[in-house]
C-alpha angles and dihedrals in degrees: 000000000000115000124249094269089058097043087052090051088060106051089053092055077044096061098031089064088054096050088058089062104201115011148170121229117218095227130198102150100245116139096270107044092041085057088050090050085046102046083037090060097036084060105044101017103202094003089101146048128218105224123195131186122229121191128118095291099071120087110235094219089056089043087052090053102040088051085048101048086052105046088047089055091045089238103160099239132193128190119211126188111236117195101208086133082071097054110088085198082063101032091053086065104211127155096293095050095123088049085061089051099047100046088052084050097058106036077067091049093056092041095062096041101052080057109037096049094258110147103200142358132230144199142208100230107131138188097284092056084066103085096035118082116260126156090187084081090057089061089041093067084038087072099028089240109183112241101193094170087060086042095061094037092240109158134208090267096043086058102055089050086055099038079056107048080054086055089240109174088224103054092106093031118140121256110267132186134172121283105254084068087080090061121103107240112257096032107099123254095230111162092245086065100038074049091060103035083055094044082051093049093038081059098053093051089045087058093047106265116146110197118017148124142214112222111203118211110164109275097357122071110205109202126208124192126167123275106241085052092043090093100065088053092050089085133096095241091050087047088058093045094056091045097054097047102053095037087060089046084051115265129146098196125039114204134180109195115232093212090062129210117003130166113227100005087140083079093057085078088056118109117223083246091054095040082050093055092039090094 
């Protein structure tokens, strides 16, 4: 059972959802925003609405479960299609690429609310998002998007205690994030590569592998899997089974990163002039 801190805690994401009267919940299915969607429901019953976004970047895998875990725990869910693949700001895929997104997330979020009697709309970020980079926020306060879980300081971890003690399915569930995110900045996010990073996932997780990502970089593919699962990928059969997946997806270069499984480690390329204009 969680302690009283995190009771407390809680409560206060409790009685902040129910400060925000009607709203709509920006779903994906991870882990944060699936336990919002969740509390959200447990507090106003049918007085929300679950909303995910389907467009190309988007595995289909994570779009299925999200759809299931909803639909298992009875959330009212809406999917919505988002365009960001038309926009050339997003499409150029610079440093504020997931602002781009977001704010195309939200205008039709706000779209759908002022006409379908919703009075607010809220998202999943948390404490520990804080000190990443991530322009998404910026368009969040753009459009003065509600974050509950920030507001009462629960953490990722705190999260998954609490998804658990619900006996949420995804309390241990890996990190996710949408597929342009494996795309080395610079490189456009067309659909025909968003097409070949999720064929690549879809592989690992064909052949067993847990967390992971495939980085794409041009003609090399750089793949990270977590540490505690890298071992099984450290063999020569592994090694021909990654070769001939991804040189039939068209790469050049196979790589397996030695440093395993990071989120974000995209951003690590990023130089402090392009972090700054990255909203």
């Amino acid at each position: 059972m969680p302690g009283a801190q995190l009771k407390h805690k809680y409560e206060q994401l409790c009685d902040g959802l129910r400060s925000l009267g009607k709203p709509l919940i920006a779903y994906s299915g991870g882990v944060d925003s699936a336990f919002l969607a969740w509390a959200a429901h447990q507090v106003l019953h049918k007085d929300m609405l679950a909303v995910i976004a389907d467009s190309p970047s988007l595995a289909r895998a994570q779009l299925n479960d999200a759809t299931l875990f909803a639909r298992e725990q009875q959330i009212p869910l809406k999917v919505v299609t988002t365009s960001e693949l038309d926009d050339a700001d997003y499409v150029r895929n610079d440093a504020s690429r997931c602002f781009h997104c977001k704010d195309e997330l939200f205008t039709v979020m706000e779209r759908f609310r002022a006409e379908n009697g919703f009075s607010s709309i809220a998202y999943g970020v948390n404490m520990d998002d804080q000190g990443d980079f991530r322009p998404g926020q910026a368009a969040a306060q753009q459009h003065h998007v509600a974050a509950p879980l920030r507001d009462a300081h629960l953490t990722k971890a705190d999260i998954r205690e609490l998804a658990r003690d619900a006996g949420l399915r995804v309390w241990d569930k890996a990190a996710s994030a949408c597929l342009s995110s494996r795309i080395e900045y610079g490189r456009p996010a067309t659909r025909e590569v968003l097409a070949t990073v999720e064929q690549g996932e879809d592989a690992l997780r064909a052949l067993g592998f847990r967390q992971f990502r495939v980085r794409h970089h041009g003609e090399i593919v750089r793949i990270e899997i977590a540490r505690d699962e890298i071992h099984n990928a450290l063999t020569p059969e592994m090694a021909a089974r990654f070769t001939q997946i991804f040189k039939g997806l068209g790469f050049k270069f196979v790589t397996l990163d030695l440093e395993g499984f990071r989120s974000g480690s995209m951003n690590d390329l990023l130089s402090l002039e392009m972090l700054r204009g990255g909203r």
